[in-house]
C-alpha positions as CSV (number, residue, x, y, z in Angstrom):
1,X,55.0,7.1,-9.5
2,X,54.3,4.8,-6.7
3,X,51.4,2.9,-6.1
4,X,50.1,1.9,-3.0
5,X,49.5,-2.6,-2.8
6,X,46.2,-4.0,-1.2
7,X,47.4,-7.6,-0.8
8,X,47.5,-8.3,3.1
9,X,45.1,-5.7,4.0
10,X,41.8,-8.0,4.6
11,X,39.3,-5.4,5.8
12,X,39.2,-3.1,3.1
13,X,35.8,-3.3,3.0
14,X,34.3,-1.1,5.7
15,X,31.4,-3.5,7.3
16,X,33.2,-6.7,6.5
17,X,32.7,-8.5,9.9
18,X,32.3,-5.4,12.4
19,X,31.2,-5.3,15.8
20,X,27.7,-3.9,16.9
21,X,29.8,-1.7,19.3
22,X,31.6,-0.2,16.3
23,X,28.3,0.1,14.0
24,X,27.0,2.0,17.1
25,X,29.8,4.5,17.0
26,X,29.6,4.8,13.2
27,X,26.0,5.4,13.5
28,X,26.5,8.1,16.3
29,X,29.3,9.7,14.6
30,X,26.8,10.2,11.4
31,X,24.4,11.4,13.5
32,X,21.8,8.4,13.3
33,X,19.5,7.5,16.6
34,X,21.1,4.8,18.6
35,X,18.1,4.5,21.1
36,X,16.2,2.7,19.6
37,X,18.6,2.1,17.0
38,X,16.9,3.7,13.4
39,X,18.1,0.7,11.1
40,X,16.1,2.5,8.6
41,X,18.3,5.4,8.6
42,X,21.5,3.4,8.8
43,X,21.0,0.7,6.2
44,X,20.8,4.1,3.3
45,X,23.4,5.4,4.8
46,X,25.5,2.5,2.9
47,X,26.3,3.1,-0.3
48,X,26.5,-1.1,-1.2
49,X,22.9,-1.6,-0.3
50,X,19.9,-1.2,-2.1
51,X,16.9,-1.1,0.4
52,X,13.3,-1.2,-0.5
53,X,9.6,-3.2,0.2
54,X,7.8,-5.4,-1.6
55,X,4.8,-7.8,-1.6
56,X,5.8,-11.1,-0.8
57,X,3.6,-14.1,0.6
58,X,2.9,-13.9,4.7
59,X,5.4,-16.2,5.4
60,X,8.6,-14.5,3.8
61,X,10.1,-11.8,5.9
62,X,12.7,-10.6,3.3
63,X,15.7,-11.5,1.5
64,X,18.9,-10.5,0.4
65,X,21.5,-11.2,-2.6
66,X,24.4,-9.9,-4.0
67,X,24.4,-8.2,-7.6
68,X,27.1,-8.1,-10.1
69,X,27.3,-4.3,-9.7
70,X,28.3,-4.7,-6.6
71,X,25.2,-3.9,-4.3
72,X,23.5,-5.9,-1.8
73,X,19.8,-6.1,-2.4
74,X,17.5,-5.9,0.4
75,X,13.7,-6.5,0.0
76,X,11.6,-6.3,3.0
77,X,8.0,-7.2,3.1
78,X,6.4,-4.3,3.4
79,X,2.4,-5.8,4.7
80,X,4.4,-6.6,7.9
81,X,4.1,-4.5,11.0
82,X,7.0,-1.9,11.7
83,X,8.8,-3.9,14.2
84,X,8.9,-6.6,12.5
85,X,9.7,-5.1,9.2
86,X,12.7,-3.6,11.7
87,X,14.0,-7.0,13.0
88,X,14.2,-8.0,9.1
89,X,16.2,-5.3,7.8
90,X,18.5,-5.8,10.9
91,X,18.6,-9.9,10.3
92,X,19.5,-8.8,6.3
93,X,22.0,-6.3,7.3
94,X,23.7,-9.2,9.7
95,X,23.6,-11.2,6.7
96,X,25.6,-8.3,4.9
97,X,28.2,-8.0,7.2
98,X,28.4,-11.9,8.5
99,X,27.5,-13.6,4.8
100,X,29.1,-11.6,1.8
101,X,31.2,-14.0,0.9
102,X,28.3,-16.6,0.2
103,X,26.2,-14.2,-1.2
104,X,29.0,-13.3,-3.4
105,X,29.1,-16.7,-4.8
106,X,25.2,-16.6,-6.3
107,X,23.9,-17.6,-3.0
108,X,20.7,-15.8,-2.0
109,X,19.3,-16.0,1.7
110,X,15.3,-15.6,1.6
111,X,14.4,-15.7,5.3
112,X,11.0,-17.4,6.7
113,X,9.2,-15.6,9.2
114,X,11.7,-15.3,12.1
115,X,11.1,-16.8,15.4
116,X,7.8,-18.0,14.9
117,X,9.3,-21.1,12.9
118,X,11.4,-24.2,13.5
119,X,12.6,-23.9,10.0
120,X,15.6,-22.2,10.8
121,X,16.6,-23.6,13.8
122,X,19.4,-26.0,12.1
123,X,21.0,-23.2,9.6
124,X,23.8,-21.6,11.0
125,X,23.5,-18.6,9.1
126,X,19.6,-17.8,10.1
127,X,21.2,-18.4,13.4
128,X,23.5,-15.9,13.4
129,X,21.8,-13.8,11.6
130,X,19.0,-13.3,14.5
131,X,21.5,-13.2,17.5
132,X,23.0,-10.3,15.7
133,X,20.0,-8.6,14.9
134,X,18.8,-8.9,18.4
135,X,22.0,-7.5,19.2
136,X,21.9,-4.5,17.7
137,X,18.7,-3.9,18.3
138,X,18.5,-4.5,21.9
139,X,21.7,-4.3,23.2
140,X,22.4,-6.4,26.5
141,X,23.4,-3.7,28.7
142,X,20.6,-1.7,27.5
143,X,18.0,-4.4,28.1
144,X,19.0,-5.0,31.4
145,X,19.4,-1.9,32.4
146,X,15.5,-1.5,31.5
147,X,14.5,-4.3,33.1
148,X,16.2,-2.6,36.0
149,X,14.5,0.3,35.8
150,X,11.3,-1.6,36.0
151,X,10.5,-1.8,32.5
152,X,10.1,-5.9,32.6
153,X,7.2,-6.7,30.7
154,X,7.7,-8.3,27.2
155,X,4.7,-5.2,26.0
156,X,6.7,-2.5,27.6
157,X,10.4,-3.7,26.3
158,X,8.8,-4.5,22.8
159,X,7.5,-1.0,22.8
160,X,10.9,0.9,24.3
161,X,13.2,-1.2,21.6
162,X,9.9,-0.8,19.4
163,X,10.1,-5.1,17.8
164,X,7.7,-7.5,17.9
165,X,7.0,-9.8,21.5
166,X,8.2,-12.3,20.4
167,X,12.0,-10.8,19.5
168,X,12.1,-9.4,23.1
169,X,11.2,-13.0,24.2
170,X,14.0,-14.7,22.2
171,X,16.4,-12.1,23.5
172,X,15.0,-12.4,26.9
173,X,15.7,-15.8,27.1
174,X,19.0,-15.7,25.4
175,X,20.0,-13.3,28.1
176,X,19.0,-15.8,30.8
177,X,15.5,-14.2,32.1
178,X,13.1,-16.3,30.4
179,X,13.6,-20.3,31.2
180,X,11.9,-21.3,27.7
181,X,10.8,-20.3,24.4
């Protein structure tokens, strides 16, 4: 009988570190809506996360942490508007592909409202966090080919990628077509 070794093989783990281009094939290829992306639909469609709302004070957006069964736990507040319970759920999932190794060592990450606060301007992790979020949730080429198209109000993107105002501000400055934030 011969069995089959997993030492050197490093990305056993399907989501461990992938691109947004290859979550947007995955997604397409199960048939999930890539435009706007349903992050609803393709957060249950992974079997390591457990997904649901709960009350939590205004100023907490949601969290995450890693359970000795092996699941990701991700709680969303659910009193928030849609787009930004979206944003959320995309920030947590980033944290699920970018973070497991720190959640897997007891860390949890409970995340502050997002953009509307300095408080998470020096850690790295909220940091990536959001530019990935805002990645997959408004893709570059896709917001500039809006803008393009003449869709260049921060109302009318919020509403095509359907976030909050302030998410298509970050991103449009990020992307070079707002001077601050």
């Amino acid at each position: 009988m011969a069995f089959i070794s997993n030492k050197g093989n490093k990305n056993l783990d399907p989501y461990n570190k992938k691109t947004i281009n290859e979550i947007y094939q995955h997604a397409k290829k199960i048939g999930i809506e890539t435009k706007p992306f349903d992050i609803f639909a393709y957060i249950r469609n992974i079997p390591e996360i457990d997904y649901w709302e709960d009350y939590f004070d205004n100023d907490i957006s949601g969290k995450i942490e890693y359970k000795l069964s092996g699941i990701y736990q991700i709680v969303v507040n659910k009193y928030h508007s849609l787009s930004r319970r979206r944003f959320t759920l995309a920030h947590e999932f980033a944290h699920f592909v970018l973070h497991k190794e720190f959640l897997k060592q007891g860390n949890k990450l409970e995340d502050i409202i997002l953009f509307r606060s300095s408080n998470d301007a020096g850690n790295k992790k909220e940091l990536e966090a959001n530019q990935f979020a805002a990645d997959l949730l408004m893709p570059k080429e896709v917001f500039e080919t809006e803008i393009r198209k003449g869709n260049n109000k921060i109302n009318g993107l919020a509403d095509f990628f359907q976030v909050s105002s302030a998410a298509i501000k970050y991103r449009a400055f990020k992307l070079g077509y707002l001077k601050e934030y």
